[in-house]
C-alpha positions in Angstrom: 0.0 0.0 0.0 1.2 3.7 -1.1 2.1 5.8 2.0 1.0 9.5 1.0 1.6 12.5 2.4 -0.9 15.4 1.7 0.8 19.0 1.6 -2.1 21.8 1.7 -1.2 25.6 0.4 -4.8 27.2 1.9 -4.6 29.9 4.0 -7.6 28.1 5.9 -8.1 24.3 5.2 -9.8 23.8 8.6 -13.2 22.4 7.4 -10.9 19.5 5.5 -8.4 19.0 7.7 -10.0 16.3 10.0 -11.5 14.2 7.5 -7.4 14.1 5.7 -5.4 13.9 9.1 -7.3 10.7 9.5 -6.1 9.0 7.1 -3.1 10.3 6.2 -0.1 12.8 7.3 -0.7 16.4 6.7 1.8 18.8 6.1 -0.1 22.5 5.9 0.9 26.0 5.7 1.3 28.1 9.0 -1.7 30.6 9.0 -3.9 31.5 12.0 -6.8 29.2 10.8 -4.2 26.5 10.1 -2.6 26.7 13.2 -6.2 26.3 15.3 -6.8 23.7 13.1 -3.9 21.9 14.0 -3.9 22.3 17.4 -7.6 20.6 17.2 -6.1 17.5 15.6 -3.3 17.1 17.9 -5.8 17.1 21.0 -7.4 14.3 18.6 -4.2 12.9 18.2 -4.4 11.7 22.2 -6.7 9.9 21.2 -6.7 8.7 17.6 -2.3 8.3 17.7 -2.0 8.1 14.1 -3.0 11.7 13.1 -0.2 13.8 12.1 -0.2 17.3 11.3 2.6 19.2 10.6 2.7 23.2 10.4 5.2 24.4 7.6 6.2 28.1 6.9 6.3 28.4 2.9 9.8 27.2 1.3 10.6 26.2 -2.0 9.7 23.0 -3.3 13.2 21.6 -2.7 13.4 21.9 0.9 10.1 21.3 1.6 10.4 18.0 0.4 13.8 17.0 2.2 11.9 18.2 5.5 9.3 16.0 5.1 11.4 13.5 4.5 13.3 14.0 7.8 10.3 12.4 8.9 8.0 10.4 6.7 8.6 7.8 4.8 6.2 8.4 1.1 5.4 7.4 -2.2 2.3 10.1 -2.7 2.2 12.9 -2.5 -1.0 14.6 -2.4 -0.5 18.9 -2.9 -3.7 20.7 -2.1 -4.6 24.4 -2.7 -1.6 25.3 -5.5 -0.8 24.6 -8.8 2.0 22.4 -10.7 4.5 24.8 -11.1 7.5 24.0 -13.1 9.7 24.1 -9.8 7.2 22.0 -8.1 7.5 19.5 -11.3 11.8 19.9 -11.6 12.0 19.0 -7.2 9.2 16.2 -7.6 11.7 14.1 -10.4 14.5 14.8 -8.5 12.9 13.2 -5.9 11.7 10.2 -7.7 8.3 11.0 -9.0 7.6 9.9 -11.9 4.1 10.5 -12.2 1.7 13.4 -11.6 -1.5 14.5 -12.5 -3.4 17.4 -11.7 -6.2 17.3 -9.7 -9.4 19.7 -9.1 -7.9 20.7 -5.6 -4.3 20.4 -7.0 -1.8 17.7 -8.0 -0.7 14.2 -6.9 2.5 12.7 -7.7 3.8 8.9 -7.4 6.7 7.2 -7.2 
């Protein structure tokens, strides 16, 4: 089974987030609605020890990718709220995606 990682741009994904931190890490920007929404799931998280929800501050593609690595392990990746851009596309094959599609929310690449 894929492990995927979803990676959300919006400023406020709060209404989403609970239903995707259940099933699979989240790493989302750092905005005030983020951040209360994060702080939600990791009460939830006592409880339910698989959520994970991680609060970035935007970098470039590059980095945000080696970060997340520092700590997942992933063959998906699920990017929510942003467009491929051509630097998303250039750090996604460098770091062995070889597929990706768009998506009505975004883009998913594979390994």
């Amino acid at each position: 089974m894929p492990r995927s990682v979803a990676i959300v741009f919006d400023d406020d994904y709060s209404s989403s987030l609970e239903r995707v931190a259940f099933h699979t890490p989240v790493w989302m920007t750092d905005t005030p609605a983020n951040r209360a929404a994060a702080e939600e799931a990791w009460r939830a998280a006592t409880e339910w020890p698989h959520i994970s929800v991680t609060l970035f501050r935007p970098l470039g593609w590059d980095a945000l990718l080696a970060q997340i690595s520092l700590h997942l392990r992933y063959d998906v990746v699920e990017a929510i709220g942003t467009p491929l851009t051509s630097e998303a596309g250039r750090a996604l094959e460098a770091a062995g995606f070889v597929r990706v599609e768009e998506t009505p929310t975004g883009f998913r690449a594979r390994r």
